[in-house]
N, C-alpha and C positions, 0 to 999 in steps of 0.2 A: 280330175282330182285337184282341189285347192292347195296351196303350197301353206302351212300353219307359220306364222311368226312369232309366236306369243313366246313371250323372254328369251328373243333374239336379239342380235344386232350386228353391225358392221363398221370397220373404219376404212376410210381412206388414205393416200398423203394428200397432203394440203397443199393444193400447186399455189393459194394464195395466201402462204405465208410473209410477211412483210419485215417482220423480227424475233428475236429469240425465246420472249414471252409467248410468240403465237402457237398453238397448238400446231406437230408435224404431222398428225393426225386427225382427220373429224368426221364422224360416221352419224347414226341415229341407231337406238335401240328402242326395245316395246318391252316391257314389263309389268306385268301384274295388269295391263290395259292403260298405261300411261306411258306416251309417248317420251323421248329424252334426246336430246342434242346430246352429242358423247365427240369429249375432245382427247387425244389422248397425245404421249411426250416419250421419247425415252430415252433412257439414261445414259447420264451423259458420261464421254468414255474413259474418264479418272473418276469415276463414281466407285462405292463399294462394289467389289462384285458379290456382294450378298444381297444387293439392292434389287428392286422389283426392274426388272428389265422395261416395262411401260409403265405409265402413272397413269391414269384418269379421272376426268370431269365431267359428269353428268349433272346435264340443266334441261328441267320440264321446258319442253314446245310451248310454245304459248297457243292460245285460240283453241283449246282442246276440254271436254267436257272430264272435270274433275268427278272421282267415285268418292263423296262427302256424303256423308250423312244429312241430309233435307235444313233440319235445321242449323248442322255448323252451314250450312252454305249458306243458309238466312241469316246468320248471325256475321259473315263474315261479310255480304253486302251491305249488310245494317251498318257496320264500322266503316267501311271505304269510304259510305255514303257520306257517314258524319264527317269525316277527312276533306273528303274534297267539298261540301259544305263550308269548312272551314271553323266548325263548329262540333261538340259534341252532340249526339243524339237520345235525348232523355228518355225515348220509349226502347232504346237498347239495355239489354239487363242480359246478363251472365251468371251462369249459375257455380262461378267459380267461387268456394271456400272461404278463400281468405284476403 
């Protein structure tokens, strides 16, 4: 029997914490089929005690096959392209409104 992860996740402590900004916490999560770096903090001990006892930060993995729609993904290579060209790309057109 296969173990399901799908919109699970985990944290750890951060044995490589360096400063106070750094997350005390740092796990990965899967949701919806998109992977996430998950940092997480908690509160510090003169904080409200009405306050969320952990905070969290989730940021998409990189290197991982986005669930887009065909053409937003051609339209969003279409733009990068023109970026690192260094130039705009005249056969890009958006079908946005206004």
């Amino acid at each position: 029997m296969q173990y399901d992860n799908s919109n699970r996740g985990s944290v750890w402590k951060n044995e490589d914490r360096k400063s106070d900004s750094h997350p005390q916490f740092k796990g990965s999560a899967e949701v919806n089929g998109v992977e996430y770096w998950v940092s997480g903090w908690l509160r510090k001990p003169d904080a409200n005690p009405k306050a969320p006892a952990m905070n969290f930060s989730f940021s998409v993995k990189e290197n991982q096959a986005h669930s887009q729609a065909p053409q937003q993904s051609s339209q969003v290579q279409q733009a990068k392209a023109a970026v690192m060209a260094g130039g705009f790309d005249a056969s890009f057109d958006d079908d946005i409104p206004f």
